[in-house]
C-alpha positions as CSV (number, residue, x, y, z in Angstrom):
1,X,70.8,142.8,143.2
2,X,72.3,139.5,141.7
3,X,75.2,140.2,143.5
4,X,73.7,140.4,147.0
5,X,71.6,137.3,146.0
6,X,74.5,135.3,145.4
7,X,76.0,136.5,148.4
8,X,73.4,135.6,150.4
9,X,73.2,131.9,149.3
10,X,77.1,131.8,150.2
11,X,76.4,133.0,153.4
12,X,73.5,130.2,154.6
13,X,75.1,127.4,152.2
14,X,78.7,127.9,152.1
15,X,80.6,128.4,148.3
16,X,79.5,124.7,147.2
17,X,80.1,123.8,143.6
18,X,76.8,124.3,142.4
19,X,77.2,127.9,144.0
20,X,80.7,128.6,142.2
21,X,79.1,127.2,139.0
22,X,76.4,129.8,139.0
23,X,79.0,132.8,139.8
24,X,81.1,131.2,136.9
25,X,78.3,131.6,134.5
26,X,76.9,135.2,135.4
27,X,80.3,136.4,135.2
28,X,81.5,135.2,131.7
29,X,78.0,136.8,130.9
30,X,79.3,139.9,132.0
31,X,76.5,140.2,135.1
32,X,78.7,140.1,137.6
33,X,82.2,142.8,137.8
34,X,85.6,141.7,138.2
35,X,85.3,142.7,141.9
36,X,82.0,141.2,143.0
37,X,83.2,138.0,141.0
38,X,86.3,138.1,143.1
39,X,84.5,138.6,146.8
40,X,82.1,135.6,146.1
41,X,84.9,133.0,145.2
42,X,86.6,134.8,147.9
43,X,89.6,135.7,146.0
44,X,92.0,138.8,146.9
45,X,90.8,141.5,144.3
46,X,93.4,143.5,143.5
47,X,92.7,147.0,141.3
48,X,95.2,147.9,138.7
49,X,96.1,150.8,137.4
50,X,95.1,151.7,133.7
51,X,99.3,153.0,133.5
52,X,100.1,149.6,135.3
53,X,97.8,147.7,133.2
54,X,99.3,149.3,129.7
55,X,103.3,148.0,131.2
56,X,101.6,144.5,131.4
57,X,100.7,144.7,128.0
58,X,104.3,145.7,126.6
């Protein structure tokens, strides 16, 4: 529901810094996913792989 709030405000105000500020906050609070976080800033959101994300870690 907070997510398709947010998006709604994007959509009739644009991503203004106020906006991104707000989506900053609910996500370091963990209300927000990795992926909805992503599609509000409108950043590519790229899945990885647990076996992709263990390599990284090596």
């Amino acid at each position: 529901m907070l997510f398709m709030t947010l998006n709604k405000l994007k959509m009739r105000k644009g991503l203004t810094e106020d906006l991104k500020t707000k989506i900053d906050v609910f996500y370091a609070l963990g209300r927000l996913t990795e992926k909805e976080y992503s599609e509000l800033m409108d950043i590519p959101y790229e899945e990885v792989g647990e076996d992709e994300n263990i390599a990284e870690n090596e």
